[in-house]
C-alpha positions as CSV (number, residue, x, y, z in Angstrom):
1,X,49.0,0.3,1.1
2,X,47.3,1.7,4.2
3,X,45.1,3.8,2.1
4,X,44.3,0.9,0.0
5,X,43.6,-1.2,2.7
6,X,41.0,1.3,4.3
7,X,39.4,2.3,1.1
8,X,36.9,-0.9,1.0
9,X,35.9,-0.1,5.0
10,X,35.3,3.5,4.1
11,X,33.5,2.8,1.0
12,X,31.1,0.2,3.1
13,X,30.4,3.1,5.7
14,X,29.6,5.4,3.1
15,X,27.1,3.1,1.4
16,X,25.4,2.4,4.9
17,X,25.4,5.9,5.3
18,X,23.9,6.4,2.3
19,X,21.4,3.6,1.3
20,X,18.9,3.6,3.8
21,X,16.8,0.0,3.5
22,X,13.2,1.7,4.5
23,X,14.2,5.0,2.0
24,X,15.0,1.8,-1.1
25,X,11.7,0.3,0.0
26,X,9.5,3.3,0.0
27,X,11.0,5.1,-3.0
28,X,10.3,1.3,-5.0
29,X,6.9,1.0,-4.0
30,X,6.7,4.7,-5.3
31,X,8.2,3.6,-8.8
32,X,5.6,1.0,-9.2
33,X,3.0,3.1,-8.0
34,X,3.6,5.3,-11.1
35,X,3.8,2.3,-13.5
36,X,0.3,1.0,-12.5
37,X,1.8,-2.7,-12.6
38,X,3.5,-5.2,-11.2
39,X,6.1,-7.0,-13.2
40,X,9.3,-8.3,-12.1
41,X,11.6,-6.2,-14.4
42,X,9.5,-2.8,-13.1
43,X,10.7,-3.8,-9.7
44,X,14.3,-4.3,-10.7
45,X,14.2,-0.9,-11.8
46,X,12.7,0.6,-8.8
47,X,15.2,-1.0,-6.6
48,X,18.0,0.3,-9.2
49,X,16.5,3.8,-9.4
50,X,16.3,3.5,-5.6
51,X,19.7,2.8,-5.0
52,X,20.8,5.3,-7.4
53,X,18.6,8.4,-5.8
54,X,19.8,7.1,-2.3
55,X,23.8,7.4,-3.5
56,X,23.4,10.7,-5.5
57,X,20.8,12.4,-3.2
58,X,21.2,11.0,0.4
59,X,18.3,11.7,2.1
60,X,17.8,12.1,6.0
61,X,17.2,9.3,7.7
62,X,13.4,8.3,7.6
63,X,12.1,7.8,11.5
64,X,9.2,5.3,10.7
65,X,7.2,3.9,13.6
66,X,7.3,0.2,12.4
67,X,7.6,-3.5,14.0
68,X,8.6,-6.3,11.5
69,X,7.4,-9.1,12.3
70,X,8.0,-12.0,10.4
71,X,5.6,-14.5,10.0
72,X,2.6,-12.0,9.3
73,X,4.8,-9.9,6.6
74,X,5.4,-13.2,4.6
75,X,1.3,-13.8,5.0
76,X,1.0,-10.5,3.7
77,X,3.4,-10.9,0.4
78,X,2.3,-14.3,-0.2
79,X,-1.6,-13.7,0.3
80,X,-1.2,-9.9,-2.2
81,X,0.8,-12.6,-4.6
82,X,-2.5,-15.0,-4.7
83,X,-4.8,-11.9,-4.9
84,X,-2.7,-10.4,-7.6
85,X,-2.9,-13.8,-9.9
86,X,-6.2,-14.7,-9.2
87,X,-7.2,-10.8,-10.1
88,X,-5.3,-11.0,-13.9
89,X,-6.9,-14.1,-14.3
90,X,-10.3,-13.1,-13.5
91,X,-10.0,-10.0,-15.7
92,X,-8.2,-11.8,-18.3
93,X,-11.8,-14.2,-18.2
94,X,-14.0,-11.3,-18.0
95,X,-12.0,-9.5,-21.3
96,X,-12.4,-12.4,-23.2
97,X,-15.9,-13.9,-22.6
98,X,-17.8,-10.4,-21.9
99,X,-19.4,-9.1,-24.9
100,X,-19.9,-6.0,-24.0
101,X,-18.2,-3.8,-21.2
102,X,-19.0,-5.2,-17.8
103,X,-18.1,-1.7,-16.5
104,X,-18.1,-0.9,-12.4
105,X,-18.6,2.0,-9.6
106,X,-17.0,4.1,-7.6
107,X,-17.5,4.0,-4.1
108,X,-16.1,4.5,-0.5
109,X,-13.8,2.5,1.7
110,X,-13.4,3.4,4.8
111,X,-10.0,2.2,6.9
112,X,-9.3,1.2,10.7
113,X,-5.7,3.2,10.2
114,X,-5.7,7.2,9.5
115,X,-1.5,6.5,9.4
116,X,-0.5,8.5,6.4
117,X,1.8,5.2,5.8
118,X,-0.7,2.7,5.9
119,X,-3.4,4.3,4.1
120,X,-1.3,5.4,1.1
121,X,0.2,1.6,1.3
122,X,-3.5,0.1,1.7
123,X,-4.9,2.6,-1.5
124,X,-1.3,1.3,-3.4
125,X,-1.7,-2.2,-3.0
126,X,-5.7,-2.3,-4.2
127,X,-4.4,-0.2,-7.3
128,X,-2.0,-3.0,-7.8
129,X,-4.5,-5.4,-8.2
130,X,-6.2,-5.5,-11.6
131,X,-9.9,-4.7,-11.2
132,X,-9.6,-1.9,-8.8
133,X,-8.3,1.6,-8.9
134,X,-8.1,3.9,-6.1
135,X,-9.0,7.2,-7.6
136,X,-8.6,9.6,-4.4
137,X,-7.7,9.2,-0.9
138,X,-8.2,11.3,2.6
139,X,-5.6,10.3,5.0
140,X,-7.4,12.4,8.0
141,X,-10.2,10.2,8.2
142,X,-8.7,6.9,6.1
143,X,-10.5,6.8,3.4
144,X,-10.4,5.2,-0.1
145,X,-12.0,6.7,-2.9
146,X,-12.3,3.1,-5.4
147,X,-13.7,2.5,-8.7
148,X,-14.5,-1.8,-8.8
149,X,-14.7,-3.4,-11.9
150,X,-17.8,-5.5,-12.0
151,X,-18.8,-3.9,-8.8
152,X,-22.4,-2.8,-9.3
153,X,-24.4,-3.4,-6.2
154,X,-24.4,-2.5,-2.9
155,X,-23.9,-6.1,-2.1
156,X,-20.6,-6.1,-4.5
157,X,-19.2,-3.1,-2.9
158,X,-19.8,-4.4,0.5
159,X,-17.6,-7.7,0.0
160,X,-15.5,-5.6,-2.2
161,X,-14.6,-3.8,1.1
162,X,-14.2,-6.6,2.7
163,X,-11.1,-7.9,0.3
164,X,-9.7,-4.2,1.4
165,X,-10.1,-4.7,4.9
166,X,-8.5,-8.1,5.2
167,X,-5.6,-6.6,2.8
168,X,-5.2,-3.8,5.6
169,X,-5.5,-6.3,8.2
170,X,-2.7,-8.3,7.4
171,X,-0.7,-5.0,6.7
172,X,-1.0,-3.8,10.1
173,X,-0.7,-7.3,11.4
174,X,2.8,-7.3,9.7
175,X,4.1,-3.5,10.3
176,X,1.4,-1.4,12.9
177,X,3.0,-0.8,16.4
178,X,0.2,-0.4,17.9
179,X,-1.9,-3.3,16.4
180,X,-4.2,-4.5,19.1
181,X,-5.2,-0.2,19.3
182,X,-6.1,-0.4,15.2
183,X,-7.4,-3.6,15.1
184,X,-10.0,-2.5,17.9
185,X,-11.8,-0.1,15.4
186,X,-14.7,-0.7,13.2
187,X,-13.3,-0.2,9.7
188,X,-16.7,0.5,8.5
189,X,-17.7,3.1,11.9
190,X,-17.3,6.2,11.8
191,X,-14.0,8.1,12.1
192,X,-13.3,12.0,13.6
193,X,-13.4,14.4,10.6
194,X,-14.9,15.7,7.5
195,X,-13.9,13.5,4.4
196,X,-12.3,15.4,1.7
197,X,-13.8,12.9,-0.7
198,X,-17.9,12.9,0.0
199,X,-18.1,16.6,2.2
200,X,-19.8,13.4,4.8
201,X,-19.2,14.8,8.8
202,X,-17.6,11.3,10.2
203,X,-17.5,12.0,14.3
204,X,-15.5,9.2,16.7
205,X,-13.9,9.9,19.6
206,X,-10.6,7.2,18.2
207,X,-7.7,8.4,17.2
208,X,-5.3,8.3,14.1
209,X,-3.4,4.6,13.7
């Protein structure tokens, strides 16, 4: 009966030791990374798949550098929700009422953050939204490597930029420790390094966020 009794309190210990919330998180926003979409069923599966890889494979537990707070991360979900609609829809518009391939660029985006996690967070969420793919990324100077759709001009890739900037604003709003530090920077200024993506010499004395 003792054994009994203790089994439920060992097998809760086992799963806290074993399911780590930031590990489930990350390894989901992986999974729909690889899909290329977001649908409600794909991020079911992550989670599953999540849970699963965390339970067969425990994994050391990730040190992350984060600060949750509250009312910014539920601006952030609810204002990539509103992007992510008004995206499909304008694409839907575009599919149906274009005759002919309205086509795009590829360009540069330059970030305030060089933190491996935010950038690769920044470059998933713009490939989540339909109309823009990040094709490349260098973390060492934060930089996004994008192709627009219906992004032709100078002009169009400028506010385009802009729609990434205010995406990784309220990102690091929600998660950055040192926000204020980040937030200080000229997303558009130049950064310390060489970017992997253009061979471009980018020279700053800031550091990585």
């Amino acid at each position: 009966r003792r054994g009994a009794a203790m089994m439920p309190a060992d097998l809760r210990q086992t799963l806290r030791d074993r399911i780590d919330l930031r590990a489930v998180v990350l390894l989901t926003a992986t999974w729909m990374l690889l899909w290329g979409h977001l649908k409600w069923l794909d991020l079911l599966g992550g989670v599953l798949v999540s849970v699963l890889v965390c339970l067969l494979f425990p994994l050391p537990r990730l040190e992350l550098r984060l600060v949750l707070r509250q009312v910014a991360f539920v601006r952030l979900v609810v204002t990539f929700l509103v992007d992510l609609v008004a995206a499909s829809a304008s694409m839907a518009w575009a599919v149906f009422t274009s005759r002919r391939s309205p086509g795009g660029t590829v360009f540069e985006v330059p970030l305030r953050s060089t933190d491996e996690l935010f950038v690769a967070t920044t470059a998933g969420m713009t490939t989540l939204v339909p109309g823009s793919v990040v094709l490349d990324l260098d973390r060492e100077v934060g930089t996004l490597l994008v192709h627009g759709f219906r992004v032709h001009t100078p002009e169009q890739q400028q506010e385009f930029r802009k729609k990434v900037w205010r995406q990784e604003e309220l990102l690091l709003r929600a998660l950055a420790p040192d926000v204020d530090e980040v937030m200080a920077r000229d997303p558009g200024g130049p950064l310390q390094g060489r970017s992997a993506l253009t061979g471009g010499v980018r020279t700053s004395d800031g550091g990585g966020g």
